[in-house]
VOPAGU-2260 file (C-alpha; in pm, 1 decimal, decimal comma):
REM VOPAGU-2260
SITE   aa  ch    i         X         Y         Z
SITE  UNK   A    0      66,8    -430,9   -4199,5
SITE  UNK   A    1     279,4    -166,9   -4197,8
SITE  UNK   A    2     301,7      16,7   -3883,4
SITE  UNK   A    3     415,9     339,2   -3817,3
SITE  UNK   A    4     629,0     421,3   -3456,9
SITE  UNK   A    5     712,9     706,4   -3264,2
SITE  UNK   A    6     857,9     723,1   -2954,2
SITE  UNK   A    7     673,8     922,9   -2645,5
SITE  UNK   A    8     825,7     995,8   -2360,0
SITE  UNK   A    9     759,4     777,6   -2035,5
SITE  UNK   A   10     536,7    1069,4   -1876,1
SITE  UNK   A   11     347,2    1134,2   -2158,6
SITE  UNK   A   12     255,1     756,9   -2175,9
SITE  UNK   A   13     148,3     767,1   -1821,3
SITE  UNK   A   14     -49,2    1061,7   -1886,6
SITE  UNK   A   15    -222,4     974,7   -2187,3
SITE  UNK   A   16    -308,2     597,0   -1982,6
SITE  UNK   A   17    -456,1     800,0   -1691,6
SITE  UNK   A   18    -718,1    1057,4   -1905,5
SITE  UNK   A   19    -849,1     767,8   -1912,1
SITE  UNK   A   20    -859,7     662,1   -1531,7
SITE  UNK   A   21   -1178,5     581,9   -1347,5
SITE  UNK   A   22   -1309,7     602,7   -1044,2
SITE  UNK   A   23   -1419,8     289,6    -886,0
SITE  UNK   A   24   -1761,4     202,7    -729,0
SITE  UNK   A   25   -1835,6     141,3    -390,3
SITE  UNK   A   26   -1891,1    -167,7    -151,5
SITE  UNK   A   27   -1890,0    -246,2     118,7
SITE  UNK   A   28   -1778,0    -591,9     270,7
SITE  UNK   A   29   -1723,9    -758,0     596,4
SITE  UNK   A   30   -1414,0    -590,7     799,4
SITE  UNK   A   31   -1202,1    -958,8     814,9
SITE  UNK   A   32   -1236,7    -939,6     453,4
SITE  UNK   A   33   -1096,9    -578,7     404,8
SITE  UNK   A   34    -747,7    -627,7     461,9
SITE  UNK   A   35    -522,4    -434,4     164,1
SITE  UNK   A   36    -874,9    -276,4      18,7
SITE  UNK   A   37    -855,5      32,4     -39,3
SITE  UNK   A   38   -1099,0     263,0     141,0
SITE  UNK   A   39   -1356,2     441,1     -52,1
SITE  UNK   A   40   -1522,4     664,2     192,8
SITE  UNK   A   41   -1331,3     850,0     486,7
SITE  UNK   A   42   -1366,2     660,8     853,4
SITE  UNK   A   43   -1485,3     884,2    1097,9
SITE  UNK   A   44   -1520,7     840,8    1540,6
SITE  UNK   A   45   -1885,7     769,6    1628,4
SITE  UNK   A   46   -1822,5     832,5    1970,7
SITE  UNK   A   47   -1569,6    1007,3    2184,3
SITE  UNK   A   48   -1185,8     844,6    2285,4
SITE  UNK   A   49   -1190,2     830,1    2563,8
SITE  UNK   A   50   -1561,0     813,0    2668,7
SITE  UNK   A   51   -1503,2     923,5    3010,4
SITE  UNK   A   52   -1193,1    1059,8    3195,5
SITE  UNK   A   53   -1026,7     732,3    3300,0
SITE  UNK   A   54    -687,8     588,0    3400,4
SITE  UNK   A   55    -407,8     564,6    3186,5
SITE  UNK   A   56    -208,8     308,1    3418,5
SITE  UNK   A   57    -271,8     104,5    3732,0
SITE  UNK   A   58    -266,7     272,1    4063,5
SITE  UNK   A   59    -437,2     461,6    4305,4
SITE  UNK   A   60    -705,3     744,1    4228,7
SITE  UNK   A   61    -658,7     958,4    4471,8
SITE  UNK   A   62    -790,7    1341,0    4599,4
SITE  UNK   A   63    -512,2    1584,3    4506,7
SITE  UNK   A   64    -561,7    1832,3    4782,3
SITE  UNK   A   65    -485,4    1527,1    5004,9
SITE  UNK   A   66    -108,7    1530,8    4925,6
SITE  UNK   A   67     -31,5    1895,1    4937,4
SITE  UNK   A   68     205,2    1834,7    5258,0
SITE  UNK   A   69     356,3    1494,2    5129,7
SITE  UNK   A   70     734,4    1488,7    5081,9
SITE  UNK   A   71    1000,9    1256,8    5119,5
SITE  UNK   A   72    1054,1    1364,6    5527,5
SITE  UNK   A   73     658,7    1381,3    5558,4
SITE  UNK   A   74     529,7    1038,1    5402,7
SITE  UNK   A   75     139,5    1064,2    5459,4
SITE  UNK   A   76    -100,6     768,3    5464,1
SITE  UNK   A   77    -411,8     735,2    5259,6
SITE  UNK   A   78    -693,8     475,7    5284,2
SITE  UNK   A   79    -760,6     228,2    5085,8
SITE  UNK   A   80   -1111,3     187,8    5028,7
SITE  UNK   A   81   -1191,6      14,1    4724,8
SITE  UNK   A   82   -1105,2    -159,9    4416,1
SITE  UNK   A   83   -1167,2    -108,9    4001,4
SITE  UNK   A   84   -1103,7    -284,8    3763,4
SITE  UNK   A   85   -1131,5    -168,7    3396,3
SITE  UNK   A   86   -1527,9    -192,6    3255,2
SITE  UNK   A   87   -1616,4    -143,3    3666,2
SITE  UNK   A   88   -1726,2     103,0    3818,5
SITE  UNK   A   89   -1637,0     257,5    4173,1
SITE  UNK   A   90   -1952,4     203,1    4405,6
SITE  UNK   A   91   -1795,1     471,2    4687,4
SITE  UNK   A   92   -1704,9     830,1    4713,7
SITE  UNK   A   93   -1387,5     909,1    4866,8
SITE  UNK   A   94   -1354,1    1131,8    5122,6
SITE  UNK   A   95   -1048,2    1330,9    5315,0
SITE  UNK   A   96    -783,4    1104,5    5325,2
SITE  UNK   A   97    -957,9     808,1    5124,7
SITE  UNK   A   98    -819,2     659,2    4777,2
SITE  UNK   A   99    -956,4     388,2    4545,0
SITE  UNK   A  100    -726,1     141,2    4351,3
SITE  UNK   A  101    -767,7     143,3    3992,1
SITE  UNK   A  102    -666,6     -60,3    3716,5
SITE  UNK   A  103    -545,1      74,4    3354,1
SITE  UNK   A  104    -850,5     176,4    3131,4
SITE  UNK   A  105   -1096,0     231,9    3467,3
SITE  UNK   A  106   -1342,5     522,3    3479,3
SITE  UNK   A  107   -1214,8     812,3    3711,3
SITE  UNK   A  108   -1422,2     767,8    4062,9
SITE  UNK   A  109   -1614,8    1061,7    4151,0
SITE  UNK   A  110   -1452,6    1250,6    4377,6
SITE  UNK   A  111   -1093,5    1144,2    4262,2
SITE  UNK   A  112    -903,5    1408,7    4036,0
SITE  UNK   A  113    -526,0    1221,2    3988,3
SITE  UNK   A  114    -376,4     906,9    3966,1
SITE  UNK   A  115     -38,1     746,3    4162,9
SITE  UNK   A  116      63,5     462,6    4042,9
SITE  UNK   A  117     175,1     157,7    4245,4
SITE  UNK   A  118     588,4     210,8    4203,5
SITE  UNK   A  119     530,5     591,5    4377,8
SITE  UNK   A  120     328,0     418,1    4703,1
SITE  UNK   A  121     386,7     149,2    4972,9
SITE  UNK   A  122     137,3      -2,6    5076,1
SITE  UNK   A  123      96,3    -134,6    5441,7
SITE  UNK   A  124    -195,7    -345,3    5651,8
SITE  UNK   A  125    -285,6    -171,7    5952,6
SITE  UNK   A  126    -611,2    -266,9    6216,7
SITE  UNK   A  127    -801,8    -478,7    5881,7
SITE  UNK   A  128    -769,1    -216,9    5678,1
SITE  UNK   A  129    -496,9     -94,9    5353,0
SITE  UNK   A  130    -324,9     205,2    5364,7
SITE  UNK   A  131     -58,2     372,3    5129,1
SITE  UNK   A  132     211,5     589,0    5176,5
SITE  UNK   A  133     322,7     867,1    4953,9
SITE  UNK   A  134     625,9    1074,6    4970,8
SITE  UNK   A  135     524,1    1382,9    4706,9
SITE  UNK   A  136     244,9    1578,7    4648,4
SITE  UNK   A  137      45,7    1555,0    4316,0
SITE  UNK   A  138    -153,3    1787,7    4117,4
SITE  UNK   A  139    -490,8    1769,5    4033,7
SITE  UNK   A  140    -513,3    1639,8    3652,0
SITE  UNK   A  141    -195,2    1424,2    3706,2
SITE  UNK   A  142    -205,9    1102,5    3459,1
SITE  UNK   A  143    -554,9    1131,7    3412,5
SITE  UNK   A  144    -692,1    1023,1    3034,2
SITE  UNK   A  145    -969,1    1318,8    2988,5
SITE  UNK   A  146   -1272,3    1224,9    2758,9
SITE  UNK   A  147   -1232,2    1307,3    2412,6
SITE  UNK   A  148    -870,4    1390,3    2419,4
SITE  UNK   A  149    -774,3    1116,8    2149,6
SITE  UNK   A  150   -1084,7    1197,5    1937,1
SITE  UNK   A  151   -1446,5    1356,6    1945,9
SITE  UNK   A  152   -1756,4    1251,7    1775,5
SITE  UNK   A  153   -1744,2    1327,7    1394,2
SITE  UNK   A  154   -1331,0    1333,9    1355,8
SITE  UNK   A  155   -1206,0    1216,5    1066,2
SITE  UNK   A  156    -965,7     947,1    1114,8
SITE  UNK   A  157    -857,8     841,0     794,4
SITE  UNK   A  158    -928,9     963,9     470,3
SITE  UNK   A  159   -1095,0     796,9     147,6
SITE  UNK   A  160    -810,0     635,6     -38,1
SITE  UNK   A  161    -628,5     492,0     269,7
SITE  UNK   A  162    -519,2      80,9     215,7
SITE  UNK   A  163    -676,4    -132,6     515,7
SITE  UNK   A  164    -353,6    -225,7     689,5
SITE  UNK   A  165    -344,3    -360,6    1068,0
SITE  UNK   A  166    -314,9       7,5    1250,8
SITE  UNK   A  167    -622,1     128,6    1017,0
SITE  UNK   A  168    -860,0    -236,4    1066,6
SITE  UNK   A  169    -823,9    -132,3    1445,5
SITE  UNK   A  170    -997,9     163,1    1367,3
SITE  UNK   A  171   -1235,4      41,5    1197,8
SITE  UNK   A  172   -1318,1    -200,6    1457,8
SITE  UNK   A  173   -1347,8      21,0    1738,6
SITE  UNK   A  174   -1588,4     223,1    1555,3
SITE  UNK   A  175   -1799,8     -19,9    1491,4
SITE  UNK   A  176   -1752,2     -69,0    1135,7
SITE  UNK   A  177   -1878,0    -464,0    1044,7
SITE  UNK   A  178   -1907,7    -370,5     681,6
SITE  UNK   A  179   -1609,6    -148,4     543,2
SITE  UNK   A  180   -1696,8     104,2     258,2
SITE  UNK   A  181   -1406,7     -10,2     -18,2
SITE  UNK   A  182   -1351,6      17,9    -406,7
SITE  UNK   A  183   -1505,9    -259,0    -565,8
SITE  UNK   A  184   -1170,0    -461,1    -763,8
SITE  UNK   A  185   -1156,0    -385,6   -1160,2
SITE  UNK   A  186   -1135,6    -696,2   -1334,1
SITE  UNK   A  187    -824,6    -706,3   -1542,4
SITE  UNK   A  188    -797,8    -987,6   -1809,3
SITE  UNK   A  189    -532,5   -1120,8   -1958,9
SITE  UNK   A  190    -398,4   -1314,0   -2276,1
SITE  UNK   A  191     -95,2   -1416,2   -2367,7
SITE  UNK   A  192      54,1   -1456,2   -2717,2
SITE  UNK   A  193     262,0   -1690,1   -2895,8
SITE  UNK   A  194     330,7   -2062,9   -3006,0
SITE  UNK   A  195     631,4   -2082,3   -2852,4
SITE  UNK   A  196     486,3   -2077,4   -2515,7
SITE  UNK   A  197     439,9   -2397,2   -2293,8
SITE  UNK   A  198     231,5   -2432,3   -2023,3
SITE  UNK   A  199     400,3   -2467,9   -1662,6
SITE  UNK   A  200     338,7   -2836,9   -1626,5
SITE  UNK   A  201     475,9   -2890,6   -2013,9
SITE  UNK   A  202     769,0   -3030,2   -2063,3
SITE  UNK   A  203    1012,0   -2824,0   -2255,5
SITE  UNK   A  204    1030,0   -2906,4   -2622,1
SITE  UNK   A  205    1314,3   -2762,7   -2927,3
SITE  UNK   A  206    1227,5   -2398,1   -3034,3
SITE  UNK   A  207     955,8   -2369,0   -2744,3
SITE  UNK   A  208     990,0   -2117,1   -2363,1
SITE  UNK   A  209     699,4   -2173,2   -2082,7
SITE  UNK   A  210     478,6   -1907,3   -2051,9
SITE  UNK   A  211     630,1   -1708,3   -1734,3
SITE  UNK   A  212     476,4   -1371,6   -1811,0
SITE  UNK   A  213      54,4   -1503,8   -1769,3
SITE  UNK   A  214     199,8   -1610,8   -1387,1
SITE  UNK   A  215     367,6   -1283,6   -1364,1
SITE  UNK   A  216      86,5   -1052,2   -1462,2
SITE  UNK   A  217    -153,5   -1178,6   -1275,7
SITE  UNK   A  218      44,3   -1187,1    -911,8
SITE  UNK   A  219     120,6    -797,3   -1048,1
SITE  UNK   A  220    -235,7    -796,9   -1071,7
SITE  UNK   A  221    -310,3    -946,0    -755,0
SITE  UNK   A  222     -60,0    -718,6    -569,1
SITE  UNK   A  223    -214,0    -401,6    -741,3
SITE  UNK   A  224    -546,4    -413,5    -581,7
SITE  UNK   A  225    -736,1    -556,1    -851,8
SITE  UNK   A  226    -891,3    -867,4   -1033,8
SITE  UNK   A  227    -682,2   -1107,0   -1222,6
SITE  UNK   A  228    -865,8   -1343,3   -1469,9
SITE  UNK   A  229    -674,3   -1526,4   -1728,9
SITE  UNK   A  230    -802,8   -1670,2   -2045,9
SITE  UNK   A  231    -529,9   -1824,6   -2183,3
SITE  UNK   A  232    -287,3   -1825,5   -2474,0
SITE  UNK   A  233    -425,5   -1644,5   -2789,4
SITE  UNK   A  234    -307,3   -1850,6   -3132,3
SITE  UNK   A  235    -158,6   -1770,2   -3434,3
SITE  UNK   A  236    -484,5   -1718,8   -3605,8
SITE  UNK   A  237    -660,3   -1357,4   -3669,5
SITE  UNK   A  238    -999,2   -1390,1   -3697,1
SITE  UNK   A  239   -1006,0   -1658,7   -3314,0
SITE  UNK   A  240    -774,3   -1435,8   -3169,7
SITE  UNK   A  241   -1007,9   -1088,1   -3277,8
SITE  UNK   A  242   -1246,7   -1275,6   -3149,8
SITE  UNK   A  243   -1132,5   -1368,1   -2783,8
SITE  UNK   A  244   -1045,5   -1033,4   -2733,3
SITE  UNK   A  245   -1340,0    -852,7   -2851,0
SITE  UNK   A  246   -1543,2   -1127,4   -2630,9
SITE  UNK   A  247   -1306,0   -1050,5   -2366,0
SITE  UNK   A  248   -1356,1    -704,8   -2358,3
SITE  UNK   A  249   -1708,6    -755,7   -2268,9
SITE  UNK   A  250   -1592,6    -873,6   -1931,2
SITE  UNK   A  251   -1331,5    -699,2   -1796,8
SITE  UNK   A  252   -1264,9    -361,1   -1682,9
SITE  UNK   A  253    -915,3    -355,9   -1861,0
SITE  UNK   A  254    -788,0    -592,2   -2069,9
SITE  UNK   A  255    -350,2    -717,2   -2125,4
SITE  UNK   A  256    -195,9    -862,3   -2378,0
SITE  UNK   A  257     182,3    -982,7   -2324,2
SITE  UNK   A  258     337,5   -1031,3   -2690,1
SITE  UNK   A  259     235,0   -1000,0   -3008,7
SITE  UNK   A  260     269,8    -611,5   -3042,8
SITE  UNK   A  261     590,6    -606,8   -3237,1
SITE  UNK   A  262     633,1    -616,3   -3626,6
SITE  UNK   A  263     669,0    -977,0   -3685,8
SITE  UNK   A  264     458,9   -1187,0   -3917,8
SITE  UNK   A  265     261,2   -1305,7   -3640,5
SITE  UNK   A  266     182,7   -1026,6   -3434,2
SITE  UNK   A  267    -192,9    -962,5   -3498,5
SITE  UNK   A  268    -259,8    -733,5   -3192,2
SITE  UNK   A  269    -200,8    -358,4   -3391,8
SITE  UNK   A  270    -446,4    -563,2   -3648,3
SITE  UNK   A  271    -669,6    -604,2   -3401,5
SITE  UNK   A  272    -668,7    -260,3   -3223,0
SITE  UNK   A  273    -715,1    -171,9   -3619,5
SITE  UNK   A  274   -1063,0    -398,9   -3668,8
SITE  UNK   A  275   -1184,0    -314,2   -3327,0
SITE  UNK   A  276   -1181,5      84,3   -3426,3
SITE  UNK   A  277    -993,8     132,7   -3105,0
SITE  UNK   A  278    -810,1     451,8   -3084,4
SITE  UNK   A  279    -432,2     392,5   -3060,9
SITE  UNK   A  280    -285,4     586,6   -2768,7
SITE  UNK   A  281      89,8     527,7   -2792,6
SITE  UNK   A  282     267,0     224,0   -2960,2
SITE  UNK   A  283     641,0     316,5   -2891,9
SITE  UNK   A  284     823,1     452,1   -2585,7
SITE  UNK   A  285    1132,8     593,0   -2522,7
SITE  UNK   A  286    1216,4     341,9   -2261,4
SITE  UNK   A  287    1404,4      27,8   -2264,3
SITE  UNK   A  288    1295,3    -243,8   -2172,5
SITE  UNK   A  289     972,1    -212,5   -2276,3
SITE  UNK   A  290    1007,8      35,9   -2620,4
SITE  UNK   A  291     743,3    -147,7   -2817,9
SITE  UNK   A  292     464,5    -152,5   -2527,0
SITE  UNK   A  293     171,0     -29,8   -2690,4
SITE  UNK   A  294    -178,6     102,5   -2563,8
SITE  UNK   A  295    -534,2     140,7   -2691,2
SITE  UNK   A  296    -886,3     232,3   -2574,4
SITE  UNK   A  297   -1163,2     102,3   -2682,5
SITE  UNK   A  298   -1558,3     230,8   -2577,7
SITE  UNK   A  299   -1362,4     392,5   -2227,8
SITE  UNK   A  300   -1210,9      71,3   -2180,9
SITE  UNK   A  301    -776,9      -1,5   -2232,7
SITE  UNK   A  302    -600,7    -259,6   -2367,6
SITE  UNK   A  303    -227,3    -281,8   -2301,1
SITE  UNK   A  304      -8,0    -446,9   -2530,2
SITE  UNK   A  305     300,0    -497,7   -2319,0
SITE  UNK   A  306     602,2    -664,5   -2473,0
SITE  UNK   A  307     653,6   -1061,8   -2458,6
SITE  UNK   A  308    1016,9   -1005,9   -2297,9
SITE  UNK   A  309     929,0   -1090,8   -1925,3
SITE  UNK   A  310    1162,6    -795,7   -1827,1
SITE  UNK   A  311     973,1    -559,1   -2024,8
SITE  UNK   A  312     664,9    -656,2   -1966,3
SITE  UNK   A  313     732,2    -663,2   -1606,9
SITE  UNK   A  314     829,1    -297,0   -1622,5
SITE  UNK   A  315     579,6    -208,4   -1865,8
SITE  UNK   A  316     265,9    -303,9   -1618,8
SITE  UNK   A  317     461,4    -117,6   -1317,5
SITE  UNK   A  318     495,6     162,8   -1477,3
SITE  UNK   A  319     158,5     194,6   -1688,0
SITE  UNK   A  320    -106,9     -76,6   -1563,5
SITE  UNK   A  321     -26,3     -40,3   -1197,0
SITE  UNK   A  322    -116,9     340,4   -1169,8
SITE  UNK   A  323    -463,5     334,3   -1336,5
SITE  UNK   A  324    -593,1      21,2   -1135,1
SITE  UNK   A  325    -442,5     258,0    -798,6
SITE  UNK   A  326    -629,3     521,3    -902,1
SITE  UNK   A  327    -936,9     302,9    -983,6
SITE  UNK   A  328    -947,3     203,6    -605,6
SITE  UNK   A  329    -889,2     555,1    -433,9
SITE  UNK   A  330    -556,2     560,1    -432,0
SITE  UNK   A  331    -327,6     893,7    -329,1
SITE  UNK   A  332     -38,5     765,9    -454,0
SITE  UNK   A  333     -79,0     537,9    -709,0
SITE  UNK   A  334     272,5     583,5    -915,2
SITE  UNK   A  335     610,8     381,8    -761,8
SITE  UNK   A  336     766,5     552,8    -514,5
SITE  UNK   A  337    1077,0     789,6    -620,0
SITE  UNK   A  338    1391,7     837,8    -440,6
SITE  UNK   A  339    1767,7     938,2    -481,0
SITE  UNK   A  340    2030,0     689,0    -409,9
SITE  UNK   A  341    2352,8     574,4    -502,3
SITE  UNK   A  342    2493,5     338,0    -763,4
SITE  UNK   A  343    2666,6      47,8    -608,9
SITE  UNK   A  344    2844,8     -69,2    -915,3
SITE  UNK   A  345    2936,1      27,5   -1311,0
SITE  UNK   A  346    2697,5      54,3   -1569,5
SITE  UNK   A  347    2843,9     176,9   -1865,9
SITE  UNK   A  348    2585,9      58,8   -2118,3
SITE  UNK   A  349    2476,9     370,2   -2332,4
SITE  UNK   A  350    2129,8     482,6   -2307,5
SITE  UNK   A  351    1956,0     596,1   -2631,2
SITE  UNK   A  352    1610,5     610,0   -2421,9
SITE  UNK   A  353    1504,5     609,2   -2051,4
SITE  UNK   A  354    1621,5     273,1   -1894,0
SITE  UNK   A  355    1465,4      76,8   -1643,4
SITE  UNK   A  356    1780,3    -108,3   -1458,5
SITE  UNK   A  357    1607,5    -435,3   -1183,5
SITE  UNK   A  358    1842,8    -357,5    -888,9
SITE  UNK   A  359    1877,8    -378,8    -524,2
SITE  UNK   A  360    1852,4    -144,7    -257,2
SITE  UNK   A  361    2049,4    -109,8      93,4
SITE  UNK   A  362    2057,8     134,7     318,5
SITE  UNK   A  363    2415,5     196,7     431,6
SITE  UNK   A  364    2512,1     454,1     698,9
SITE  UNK   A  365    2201,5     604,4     634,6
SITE  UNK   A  366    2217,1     649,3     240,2
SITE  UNK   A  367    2022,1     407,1     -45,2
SITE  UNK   A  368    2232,5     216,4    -253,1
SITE  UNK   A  369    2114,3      47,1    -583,4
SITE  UNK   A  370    2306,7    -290,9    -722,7
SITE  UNK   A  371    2232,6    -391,8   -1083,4
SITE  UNK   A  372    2088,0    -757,6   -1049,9
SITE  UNK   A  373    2135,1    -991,2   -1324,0
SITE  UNK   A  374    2146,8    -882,9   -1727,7
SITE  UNK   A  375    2017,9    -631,9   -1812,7
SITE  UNK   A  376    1840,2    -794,6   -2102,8
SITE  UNK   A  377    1439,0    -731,3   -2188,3
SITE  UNK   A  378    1400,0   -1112,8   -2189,9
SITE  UNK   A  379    1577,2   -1182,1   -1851,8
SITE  UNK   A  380    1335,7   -1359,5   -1588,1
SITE  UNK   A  381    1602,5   -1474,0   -1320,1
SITE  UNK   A  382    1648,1   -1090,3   -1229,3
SITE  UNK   A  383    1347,5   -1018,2   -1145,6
SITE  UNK   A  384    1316,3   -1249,9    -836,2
SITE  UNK   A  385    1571,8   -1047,8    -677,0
SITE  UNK   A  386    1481,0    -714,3    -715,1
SITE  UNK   A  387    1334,3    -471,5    -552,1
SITE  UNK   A  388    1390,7    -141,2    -697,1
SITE  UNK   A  389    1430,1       4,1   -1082,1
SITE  UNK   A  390    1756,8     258,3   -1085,2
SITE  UNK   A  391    1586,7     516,2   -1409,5
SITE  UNK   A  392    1898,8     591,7   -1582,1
SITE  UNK   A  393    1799,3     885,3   -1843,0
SITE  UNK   A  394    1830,0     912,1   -2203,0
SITE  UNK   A  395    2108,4    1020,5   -2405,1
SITE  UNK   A  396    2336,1     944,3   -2193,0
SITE  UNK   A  397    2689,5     747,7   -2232,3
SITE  UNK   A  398    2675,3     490,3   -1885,0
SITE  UNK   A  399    2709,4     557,9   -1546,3
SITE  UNK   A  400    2987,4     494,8   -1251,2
SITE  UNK   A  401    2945,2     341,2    -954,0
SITE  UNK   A  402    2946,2     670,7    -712,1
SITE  UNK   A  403    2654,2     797,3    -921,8
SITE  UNK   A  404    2386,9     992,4    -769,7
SITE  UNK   A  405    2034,3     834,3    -963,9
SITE  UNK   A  406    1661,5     815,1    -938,5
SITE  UNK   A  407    1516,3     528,5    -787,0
SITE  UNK   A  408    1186,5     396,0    -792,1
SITE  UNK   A  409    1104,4     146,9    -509,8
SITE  UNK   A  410     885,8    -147,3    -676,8
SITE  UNK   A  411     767,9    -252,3    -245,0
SITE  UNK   A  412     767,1     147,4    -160,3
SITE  UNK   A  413     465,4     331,3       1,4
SITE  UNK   A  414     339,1     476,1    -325,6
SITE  UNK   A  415     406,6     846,0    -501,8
SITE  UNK   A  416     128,1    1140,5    -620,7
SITE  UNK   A  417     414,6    1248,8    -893,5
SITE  UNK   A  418     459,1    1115,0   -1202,3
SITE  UNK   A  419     820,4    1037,8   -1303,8
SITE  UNK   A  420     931,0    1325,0   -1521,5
SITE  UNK   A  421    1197,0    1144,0   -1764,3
């Protein structure tokens, strides 16, 4: 069939993939299972932090007013009276000249309105009984942990969209959340395309690759939040292959194709977006690698056709896949993060369309610096175990230097709001 492409630009591919973004439901699990989820509902204190004014080390509770004539050629000595330990409680009331050891995380005794701790005292035995001795005076208030200081009742601690990581699950548990509000995972299928491809455990044959890009996808997948579930390679056959995808369809939230998008004799998918009725969004960027990536949407539901180079296809689902299933879960920044660095080394390849360079980042005397890594070829695979980062090199331009000042996006990196605007 005869198919007819025109380029987009890489934002307006991202756009037109994300008016069609959805918001994903609720659930809530058990917190040891919520690590990387992304919340779907803000976390908020149920109780005050502290609960009570308490100590914030260990040392002595003590009555201010007690120490107003302490100095380093007046030591005074205060009784020792009693001990706390954190989750106790003091059973006496201190009066003139009277102090109470306390550990770190103790409530404040009644009576008590500061806190020395043990390297500012001496402590001596005297007649049975403990005294200390203190050679400054102290204010009342001094390293004392007032109630609600860290939080009240009702704060909001973190907001809907946040990804469960260690400093946020410690929240969660110490306000008493056993089941953790979270988006439920879309389900993101995926087929692959060609008989050329071997399985991993085939042996290679003449005129035949094994089918790296289904392993790929699927870890991107993994890593993106969501669902992966595979069904296998598609064959060289229209009507089975229509088939398996409109059955897949029916099951997934989103549904990838790697291959078969491209003009060749055996590349059924724009046939099959064609059958289906789905409404093509885009079937050419401006990009390389990655020009021929093509997406659809059927009854709400997308099907990307990313390219059967592993390089492409790699970028492809970074730069298109990976934002809509962030945004599915809640996320605030659901595009790859953008910054500026430097170009470590020559690239004077000509750039027709936006390119998409697999490179390296260090961070040298306090600037980023991006390395090339392997060829720059959509078909690569060895390249893409080693990097970390895609330098955007824009169209229409003739190569750059090393010394160049470029864009950045950091494929590990905390996440952006903006879309890339090349």
């Amino acid at each position: 069939m005869s198919i007819d492409r025109k380029p987009i630009k890489v934002h307006e591919a991202i756009e037109a993939v994300l008016k069609f973004a959805k918001d994903g439901e609720v659930e809530y699990i058990p917190i040891n299972e919520s690590d990387n989820r992304f919340l779907k509902a803000a976390i908020k204190a149920d109780h005050d932090i502290p609960p009570f004014d308490r100590s914030p080390l260990d040392g002595f509770a003590i009555r201010a007013e007690d120490t107003v004539t302490a100095s380093q050629t007046n030591p005074i000595e205060l009784e020792v009276i009693e001990t706390v330990g954190a989750g106790g409680l003091a059973k006496k009331v201190p009066e003139k000249g009277q102090v109470i050891r306390i550990m770190t995380g103790a409530k404040m005794p009644e009576g008590t309105d500061a806190i020395v701790m043990f390297e500012l005292t001496k402590e001596i035995e005297r007649d049975g009984k403990t005294f200390i001795v203190i050679k400054r005076a102290f204010k009342s208030g001094n390293d004392i942990s007032y109630r609600a200081e860290e939080t009240r009742t009702g704060d909001v601690l973190v907001e809907a969209g946040r990804q469960v990581e260690p400093g946020v699950k410690a929240l969660l548990a110490t306000f008493g959340y056993s089941k953790v509000p979270v988006a439920k995972k879309p389900i993101v299928g995926v087929y692959a395309t060609g008989t050329e491809l071997l399985d991993v455990h085939e042996p290679l044959e003449p005129g035949k690759i094994r089918n790296s890009n289904s392993y790929m996808i699927t870890s991107q997948i993994e890593k993106a939040g969501a669902t992966a579930k595979y069904y296998g390679k598609l064959v060289d056959e229209f009507d089975r292959c229509y088939e398996a995808v409109a059955s897949a369809l029916e099951e997934v939230d989103v549904l990838i194709t790697t291959g078969g998008v491209s003009v060749g004799d055996f590349d059924y998918l724009p046939a099959i977006y064609e059958k289906l009725g789905a409404n093509v969004l885009f079937n050419k960027i401006g990009m390389r690698p990655g020009s021929v990536t093509t997406v659809a949407e059927y009854k709400g539901k997308l099907l990307f056709g990313l390219s059967g180079n592993p390089s492409a296809c790699y970028v492809g689902f970074e730069l298109l896949t990976r934002p809509w299933i962030q945004t599915y879960l809640g996320s605030k920044k659901p595009h790859l993060q953008l910054v500026q660095g430097i170009l470590k080394a020559d690239f004077p390849k000509p750039n027709p369309f936006v390119r998409f360079i697999r490179s390296k980042v260090t961070i040298e005397a306090g600037k980023i610096y991006a390395e090339p890594v392997g060829l720059d070829k959509s078909g690569v695979v060895t390249s893409l175990a080693n990097s970390d980062a895609l330098v955007v090199l824009p169209g229409g331009t003739r190569g750059f230097k090393k010394g160049d000042e470029v864009d950045i996006l950091l494929l590990n990196g905390e996440g952006s709001t903006e879309i890339l605007k090349k």
